[in-house]
C-alpha positions as CSV (number, residue, x, y, z in Angstrom):
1,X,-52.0,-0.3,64.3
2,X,-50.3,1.9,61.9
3,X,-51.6,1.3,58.4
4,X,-54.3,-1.6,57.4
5,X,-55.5,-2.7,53.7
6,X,-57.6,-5.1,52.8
7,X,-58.5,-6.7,49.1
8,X,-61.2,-9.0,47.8
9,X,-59.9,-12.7,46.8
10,X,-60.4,-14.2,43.9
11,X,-62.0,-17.5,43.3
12,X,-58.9,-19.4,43.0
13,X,-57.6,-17.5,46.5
14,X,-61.3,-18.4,48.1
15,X,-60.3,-22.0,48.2
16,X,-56.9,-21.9,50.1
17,X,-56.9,-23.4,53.3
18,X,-57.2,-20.5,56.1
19,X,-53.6,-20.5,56.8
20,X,-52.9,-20.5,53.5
21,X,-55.1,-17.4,53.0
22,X,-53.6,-15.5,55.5
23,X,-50.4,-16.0,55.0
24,X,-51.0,-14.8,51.6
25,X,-52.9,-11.7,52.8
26,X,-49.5,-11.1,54.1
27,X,-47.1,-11.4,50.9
28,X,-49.7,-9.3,49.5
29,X,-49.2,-6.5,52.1
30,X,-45.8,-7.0,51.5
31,X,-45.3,-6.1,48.1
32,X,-47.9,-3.4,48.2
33,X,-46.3,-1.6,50.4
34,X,-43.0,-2.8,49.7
35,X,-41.3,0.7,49.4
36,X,-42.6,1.8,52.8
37,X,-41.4,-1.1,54.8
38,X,-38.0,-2.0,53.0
39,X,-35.0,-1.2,55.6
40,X,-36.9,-0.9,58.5
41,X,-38.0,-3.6,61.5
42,X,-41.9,-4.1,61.6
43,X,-44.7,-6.6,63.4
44,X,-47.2,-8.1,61.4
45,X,-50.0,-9.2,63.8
46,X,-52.4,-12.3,62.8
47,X,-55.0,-14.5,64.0
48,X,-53.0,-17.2,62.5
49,X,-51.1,-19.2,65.3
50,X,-49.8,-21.0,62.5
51,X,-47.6,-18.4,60.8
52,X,-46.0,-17.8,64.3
53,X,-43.4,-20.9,63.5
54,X,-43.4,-20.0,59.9
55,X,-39.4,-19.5,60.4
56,X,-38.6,-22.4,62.5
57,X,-40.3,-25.0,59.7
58,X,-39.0,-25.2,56.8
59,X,-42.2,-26.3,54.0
60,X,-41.9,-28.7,51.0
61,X,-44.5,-27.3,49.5
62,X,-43.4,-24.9,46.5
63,X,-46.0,-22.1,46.6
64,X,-45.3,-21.4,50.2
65,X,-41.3,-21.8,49.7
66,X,-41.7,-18.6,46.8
67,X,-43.5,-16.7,49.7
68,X,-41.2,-17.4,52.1
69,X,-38.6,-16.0,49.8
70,X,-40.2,-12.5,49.7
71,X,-40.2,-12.6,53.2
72,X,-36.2,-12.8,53.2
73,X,-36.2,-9.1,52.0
74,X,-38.0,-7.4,55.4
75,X,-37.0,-7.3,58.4
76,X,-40.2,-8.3,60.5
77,X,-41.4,-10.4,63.3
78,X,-44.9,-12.0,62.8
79,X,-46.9,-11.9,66.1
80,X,-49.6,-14.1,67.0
81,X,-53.3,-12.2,68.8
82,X,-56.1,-14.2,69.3
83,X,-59.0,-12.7,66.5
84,X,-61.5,-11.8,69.7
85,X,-58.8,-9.4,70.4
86,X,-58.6,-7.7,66.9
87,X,-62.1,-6.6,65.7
88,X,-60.6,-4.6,63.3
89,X,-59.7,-7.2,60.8
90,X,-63.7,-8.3,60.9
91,X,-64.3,-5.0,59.6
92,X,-62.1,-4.5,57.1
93,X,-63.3,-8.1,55.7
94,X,-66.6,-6.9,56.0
95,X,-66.5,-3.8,54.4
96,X,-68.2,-2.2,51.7
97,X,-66.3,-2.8,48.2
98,X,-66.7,-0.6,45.5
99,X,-68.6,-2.9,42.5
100,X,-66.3,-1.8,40.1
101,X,-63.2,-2.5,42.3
102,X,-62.0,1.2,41.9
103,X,-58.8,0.9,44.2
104,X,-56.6,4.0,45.6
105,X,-53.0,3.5,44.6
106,X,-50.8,3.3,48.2
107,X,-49.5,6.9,47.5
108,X,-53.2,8.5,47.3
109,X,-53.9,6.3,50.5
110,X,-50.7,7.2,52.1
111,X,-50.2,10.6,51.2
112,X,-51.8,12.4,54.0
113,X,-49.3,10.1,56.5
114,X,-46.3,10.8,54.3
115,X,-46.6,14.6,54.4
116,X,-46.3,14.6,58.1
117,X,-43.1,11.9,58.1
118,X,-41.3,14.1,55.3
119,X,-42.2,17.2,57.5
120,X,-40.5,15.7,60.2
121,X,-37.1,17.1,61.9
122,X,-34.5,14.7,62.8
123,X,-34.8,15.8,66.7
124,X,-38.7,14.6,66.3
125,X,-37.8,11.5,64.8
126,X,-35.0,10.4,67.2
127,X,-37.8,11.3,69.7
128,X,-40.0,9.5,68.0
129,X,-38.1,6.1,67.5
130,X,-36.9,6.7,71.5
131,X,-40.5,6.7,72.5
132,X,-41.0,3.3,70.6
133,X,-37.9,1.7,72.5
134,X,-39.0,0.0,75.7
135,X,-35.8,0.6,77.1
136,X,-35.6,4.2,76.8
137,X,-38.8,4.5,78.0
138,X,-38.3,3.4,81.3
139,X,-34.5,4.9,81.8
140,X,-37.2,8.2,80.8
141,X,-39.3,7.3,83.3
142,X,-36.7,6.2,86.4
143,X,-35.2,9.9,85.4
144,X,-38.1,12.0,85.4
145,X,-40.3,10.0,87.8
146,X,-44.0,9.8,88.0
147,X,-44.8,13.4,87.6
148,X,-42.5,13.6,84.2
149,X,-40.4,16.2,86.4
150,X,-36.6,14.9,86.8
151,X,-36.0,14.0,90.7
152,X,-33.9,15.5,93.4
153,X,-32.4,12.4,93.5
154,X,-31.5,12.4,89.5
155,X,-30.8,16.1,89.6
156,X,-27.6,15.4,92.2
């Protein structure tokens, strides 16, 4: 996990159906962090088996054709875990909330994070992004071998 925010529904919001609810939890997401996750490739990870085949069926219903609109403008894959496996979501639904729903703006939450992505060279980053490619990382690993030290055999 990378970066989590949660927000305290409103009545109206209180009533969807739980599907409903989270996929809004996810348009929300979206457009709060909107400038951070524009132009690049993301997983959004949900309880929801539901919003798995969100792309496959297309919905008459005109609240969730609006969302699915939004979605149009990131680039993401929506991933399905079971919520015994993500106790992290309880807690941030179970959270303490400030009474007068005092909220950070995303750049006082983010800022700390942001400062280390701007300080960045490009050699760390293209390390960084190869680390994150599965492929890589096992080309890596059949070149270095268990130890991380190359081989005799990739040396020749």
């Amino acid at each position: 996990m990378v970066y989590a925010v949660s927000k305290r529904t409103t009545l109206a919001e209180s009533k969807y159906h739980s599907s409903r609810l989270e996929l809004f939890a996810i348009i929300w997401t979206l457009n709060r962090l909107r400038q951070y996750l524009l132009g690049i490739r993301f997983t959004v990870v949900t309880g929801c088996q539901a919003l798995v085949y969100l792309n496959i069926h297309k919905t008459t219903k005109p609240q969730i054709a609006r969302w699915y609109e939004i979605f149009q403008e990131f680039d993401f894959e929506i991933k399905y875990r079971p919520g015994t496996h993500m106790p992290q979501g309880d807690a941030l639904s179970r959270a303490p909330y400030d009474e007068e729903g005092t909220v950070r703006s995303v750049e006082d939450e983010l800022s700390d994070s942001v400062d280390v992505f701007i300080a960045m060279t490009k050699f760390e980053a293209v390390r960084l992004l190869q680390a994150a490619d599965e492929r890589v990382c096992s080309l890596v690993g059949i070149l270095t071998g268990v130890d991380g030290q190359p081989t005799r055999q990739t040396m020749k």
